[in-house]
DSSP file (Angstrom, degrees, kcal/mol; ACC not computed):
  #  RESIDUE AA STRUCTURE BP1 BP2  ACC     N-H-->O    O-->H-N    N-H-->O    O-->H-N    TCO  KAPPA ALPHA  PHI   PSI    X-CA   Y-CA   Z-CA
    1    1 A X     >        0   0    0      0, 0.0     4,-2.0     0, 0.0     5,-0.0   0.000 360.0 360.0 360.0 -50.4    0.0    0.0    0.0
    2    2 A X  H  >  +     0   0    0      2,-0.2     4,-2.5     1,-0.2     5,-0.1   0.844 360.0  53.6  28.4 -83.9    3.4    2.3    1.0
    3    3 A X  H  > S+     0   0    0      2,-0.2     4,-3.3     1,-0.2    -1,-0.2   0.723 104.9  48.8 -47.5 -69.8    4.7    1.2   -2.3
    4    4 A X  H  > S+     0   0    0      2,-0.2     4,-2.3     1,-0.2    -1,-0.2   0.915 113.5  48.2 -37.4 -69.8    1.6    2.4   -4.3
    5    5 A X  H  X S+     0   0    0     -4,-2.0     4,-2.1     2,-0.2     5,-0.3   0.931 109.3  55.4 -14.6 -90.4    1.6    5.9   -2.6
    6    6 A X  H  X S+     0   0    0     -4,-2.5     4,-3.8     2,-0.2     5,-0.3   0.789 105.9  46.3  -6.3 -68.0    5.0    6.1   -3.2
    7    7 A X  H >X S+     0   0    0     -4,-3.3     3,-1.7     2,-0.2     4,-1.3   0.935 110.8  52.7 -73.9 -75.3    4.8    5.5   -7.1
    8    8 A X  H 3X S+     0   0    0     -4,-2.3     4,-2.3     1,-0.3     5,-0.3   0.781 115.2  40.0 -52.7 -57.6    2.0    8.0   -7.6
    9    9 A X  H 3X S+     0   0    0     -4,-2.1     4,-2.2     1,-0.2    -1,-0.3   0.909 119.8  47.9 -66.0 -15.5    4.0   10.9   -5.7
   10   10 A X  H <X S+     0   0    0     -4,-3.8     4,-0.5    -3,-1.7    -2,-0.2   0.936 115.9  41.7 -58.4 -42.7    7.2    9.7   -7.4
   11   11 A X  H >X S+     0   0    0     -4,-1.3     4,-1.6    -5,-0.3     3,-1.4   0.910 116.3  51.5 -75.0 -53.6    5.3    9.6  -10.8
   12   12 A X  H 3X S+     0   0    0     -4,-2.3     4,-1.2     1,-0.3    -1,-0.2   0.955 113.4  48.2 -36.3 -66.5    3.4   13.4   -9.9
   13   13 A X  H 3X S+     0   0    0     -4,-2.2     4,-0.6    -5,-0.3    -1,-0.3   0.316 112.1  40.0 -82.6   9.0    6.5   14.7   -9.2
   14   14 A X  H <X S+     0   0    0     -3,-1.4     4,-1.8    -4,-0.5    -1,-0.3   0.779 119.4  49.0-107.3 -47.7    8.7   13.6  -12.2
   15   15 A X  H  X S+     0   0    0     -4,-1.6     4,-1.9     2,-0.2    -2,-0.2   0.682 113.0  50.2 -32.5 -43.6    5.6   14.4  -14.7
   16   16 A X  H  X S+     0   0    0     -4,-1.2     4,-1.0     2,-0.2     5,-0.3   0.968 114.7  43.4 -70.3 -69.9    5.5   17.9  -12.6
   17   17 A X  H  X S+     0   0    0     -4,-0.6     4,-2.3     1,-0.2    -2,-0.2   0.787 110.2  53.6 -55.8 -30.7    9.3   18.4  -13.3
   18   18 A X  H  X S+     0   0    0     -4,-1.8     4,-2.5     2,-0.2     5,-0.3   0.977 116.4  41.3 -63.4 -51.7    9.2   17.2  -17.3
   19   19 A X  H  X S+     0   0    0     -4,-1.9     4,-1.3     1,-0.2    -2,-0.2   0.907 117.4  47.7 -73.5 -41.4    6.3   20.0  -18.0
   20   20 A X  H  X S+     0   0    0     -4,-1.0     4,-1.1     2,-0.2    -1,-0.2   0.758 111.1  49.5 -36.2 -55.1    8.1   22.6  -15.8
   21   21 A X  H  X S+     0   0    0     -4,-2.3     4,-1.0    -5,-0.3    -1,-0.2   0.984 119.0  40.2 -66.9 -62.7   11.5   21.9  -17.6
   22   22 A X  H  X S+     0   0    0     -4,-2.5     4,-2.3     2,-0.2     6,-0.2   0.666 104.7  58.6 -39.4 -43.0    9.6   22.3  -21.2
   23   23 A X  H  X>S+     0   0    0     -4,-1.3     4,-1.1    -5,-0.3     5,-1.1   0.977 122.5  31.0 -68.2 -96.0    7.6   25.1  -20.3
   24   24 A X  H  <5S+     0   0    0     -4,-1.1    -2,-0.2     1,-0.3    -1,-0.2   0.539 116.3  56.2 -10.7 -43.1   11.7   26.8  -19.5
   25   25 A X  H  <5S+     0   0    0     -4,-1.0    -1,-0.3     1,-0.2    -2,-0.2   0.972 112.7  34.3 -72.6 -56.4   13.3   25.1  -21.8
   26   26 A X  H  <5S-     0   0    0     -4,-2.3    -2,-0.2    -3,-0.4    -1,-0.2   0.581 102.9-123.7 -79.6   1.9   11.0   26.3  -25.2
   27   27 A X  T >X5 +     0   0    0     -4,-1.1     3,-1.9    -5,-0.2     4,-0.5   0.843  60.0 155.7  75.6  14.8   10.6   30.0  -23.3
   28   28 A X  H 3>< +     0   0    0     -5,-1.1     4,-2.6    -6,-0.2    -1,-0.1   0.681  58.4  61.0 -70.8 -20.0    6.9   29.1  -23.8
   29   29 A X  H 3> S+     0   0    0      1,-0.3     4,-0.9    -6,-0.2    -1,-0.2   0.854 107.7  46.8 -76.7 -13.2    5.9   31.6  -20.6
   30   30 A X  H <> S+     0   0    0     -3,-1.9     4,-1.7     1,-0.2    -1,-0.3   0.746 107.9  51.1 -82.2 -13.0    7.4   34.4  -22.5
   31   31 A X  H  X S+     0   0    0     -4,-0.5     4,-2.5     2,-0.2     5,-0.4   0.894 110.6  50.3 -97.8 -38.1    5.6   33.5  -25.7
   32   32 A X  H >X S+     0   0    0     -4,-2.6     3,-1.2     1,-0.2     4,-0.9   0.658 113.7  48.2 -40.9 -88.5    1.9   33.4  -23.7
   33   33 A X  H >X S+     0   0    0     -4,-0.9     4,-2.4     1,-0.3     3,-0.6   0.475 108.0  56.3   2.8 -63.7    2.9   36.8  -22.3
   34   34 A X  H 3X S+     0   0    0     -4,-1.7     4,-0.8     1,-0.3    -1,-0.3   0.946 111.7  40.7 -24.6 -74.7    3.7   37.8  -25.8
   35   35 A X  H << S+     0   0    0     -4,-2.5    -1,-0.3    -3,-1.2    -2,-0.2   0.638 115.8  48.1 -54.2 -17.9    0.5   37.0  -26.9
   36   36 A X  H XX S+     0   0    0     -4,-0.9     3,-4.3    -3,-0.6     4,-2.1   0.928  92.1  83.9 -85.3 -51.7   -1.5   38.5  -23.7
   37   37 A X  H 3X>S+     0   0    0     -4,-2.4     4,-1.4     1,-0.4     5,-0.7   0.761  85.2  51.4  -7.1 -70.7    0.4   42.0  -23.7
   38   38 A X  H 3<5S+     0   0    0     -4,-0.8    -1,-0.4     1,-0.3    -2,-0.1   0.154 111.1  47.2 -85.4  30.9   -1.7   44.0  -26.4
   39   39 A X  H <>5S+     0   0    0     -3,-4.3     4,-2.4     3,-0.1    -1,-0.3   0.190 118.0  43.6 -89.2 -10.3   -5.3   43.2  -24.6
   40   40 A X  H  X5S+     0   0    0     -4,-2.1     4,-0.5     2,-0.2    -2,-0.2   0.550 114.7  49.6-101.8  29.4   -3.8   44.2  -21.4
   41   41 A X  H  X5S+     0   0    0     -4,-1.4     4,-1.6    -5,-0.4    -3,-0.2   0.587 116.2  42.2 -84.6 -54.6   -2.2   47.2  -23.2
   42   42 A X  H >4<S+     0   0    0     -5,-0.7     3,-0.6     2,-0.2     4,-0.3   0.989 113.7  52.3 -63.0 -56.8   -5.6   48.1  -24.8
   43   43 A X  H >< S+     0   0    0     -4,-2.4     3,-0.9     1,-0.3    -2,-0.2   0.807 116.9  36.1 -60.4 -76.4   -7.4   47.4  -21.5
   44   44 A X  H 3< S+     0   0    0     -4,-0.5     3,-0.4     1,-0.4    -1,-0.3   0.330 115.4  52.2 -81.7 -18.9   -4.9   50.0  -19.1
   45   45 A X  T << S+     0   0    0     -4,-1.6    -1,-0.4    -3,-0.6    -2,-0.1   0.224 102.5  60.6 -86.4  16.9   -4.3   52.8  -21.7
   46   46 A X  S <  S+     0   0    0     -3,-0.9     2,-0.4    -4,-0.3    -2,-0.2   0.033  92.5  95.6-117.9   4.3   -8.0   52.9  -22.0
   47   47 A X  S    S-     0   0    0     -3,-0.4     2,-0.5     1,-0.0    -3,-0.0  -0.755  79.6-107.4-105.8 163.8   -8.2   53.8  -18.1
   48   48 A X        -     0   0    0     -2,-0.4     2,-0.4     0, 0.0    -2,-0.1  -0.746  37.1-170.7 -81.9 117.9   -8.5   57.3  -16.5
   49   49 A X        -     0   0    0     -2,-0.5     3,-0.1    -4,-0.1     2,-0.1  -0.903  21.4-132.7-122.9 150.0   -5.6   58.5  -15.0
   50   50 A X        -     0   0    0     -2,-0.4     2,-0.2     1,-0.1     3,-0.1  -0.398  48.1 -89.4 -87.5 164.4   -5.0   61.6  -12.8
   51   51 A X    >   -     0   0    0      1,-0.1     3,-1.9    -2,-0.1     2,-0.5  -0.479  58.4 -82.8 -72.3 154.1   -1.8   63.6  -13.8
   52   52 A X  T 3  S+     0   0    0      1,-0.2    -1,-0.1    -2,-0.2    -3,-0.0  -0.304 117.5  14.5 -66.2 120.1    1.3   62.5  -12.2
   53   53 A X  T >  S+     0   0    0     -2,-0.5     3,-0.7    -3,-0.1     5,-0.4   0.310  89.3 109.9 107.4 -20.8    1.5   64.1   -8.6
   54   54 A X  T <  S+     0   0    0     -3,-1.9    -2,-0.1     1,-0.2     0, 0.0   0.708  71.1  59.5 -57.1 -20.9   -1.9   65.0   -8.8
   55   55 A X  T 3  S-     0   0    0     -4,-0.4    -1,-0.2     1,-0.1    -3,-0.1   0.763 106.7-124.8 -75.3 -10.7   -2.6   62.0   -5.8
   56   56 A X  S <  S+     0   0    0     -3,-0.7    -1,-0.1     2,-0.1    -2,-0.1   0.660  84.5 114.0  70.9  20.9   -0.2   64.0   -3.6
   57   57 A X        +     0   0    0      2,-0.0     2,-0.3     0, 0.0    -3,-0.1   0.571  67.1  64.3 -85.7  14.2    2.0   60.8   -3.1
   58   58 A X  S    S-     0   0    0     -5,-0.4     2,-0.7     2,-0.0    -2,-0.1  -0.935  79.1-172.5-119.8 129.2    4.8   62.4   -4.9
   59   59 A X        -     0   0    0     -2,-0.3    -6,-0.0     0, 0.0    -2,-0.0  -0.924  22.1 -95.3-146.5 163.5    6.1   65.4   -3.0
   60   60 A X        -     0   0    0     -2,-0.7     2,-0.3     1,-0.2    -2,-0.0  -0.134  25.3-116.3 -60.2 127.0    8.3   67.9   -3.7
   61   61 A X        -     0   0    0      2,-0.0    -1,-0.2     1,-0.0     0, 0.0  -0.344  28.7-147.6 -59.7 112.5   11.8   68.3   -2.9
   62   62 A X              0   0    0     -2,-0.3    -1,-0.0     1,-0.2     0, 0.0  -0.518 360.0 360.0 -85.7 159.2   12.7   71.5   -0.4
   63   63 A X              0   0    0      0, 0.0    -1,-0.2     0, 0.0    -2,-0.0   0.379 360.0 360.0 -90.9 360.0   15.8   73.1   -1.0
C-alpha cells in the first residue's frame, strides 16, 4: 500500500518536473505573455488617470 503511494508521488512529481522543464526550456511563458500584452495594453491605456502628482503621493523636494 506504502509502495503504491509512493509510485504515484514519485510519478506526480517527475511528470510535474518534465512539463516545468519544457515550459523553461522552449521559453513558452514568455511567448503566452507575448501574446496577452496587447489586450492588457488596450485594457490600461483605455483607463482614466490623474496627472502624475496630482494624488499628492509624490512630493516635492525643499531646498
Amino acid at each position: 500500500m506504502i509502495f503504491r503511494i509512493l509510485r504515484g508521488v514519485m510519478f506526480a512529481a517527475a511528470a510535474f518536473f518534465i512539463v516545468t522543464f519544457v515550459i523553461y526550456f522552449l521559453n513558452l511563458d514568455m511567448k503566452v505573455v507575448a501574446k496577452i500584452m496587447p489586450i492588457i495594453e488596450k485594457h490600461y491605456d483605455a483607463r482614466h488617470r490623474e496627472p502624475f502628482g496630482a494624488s499628492g503621493l509624490v512630493q516635492e523636494k525643499s531646498l
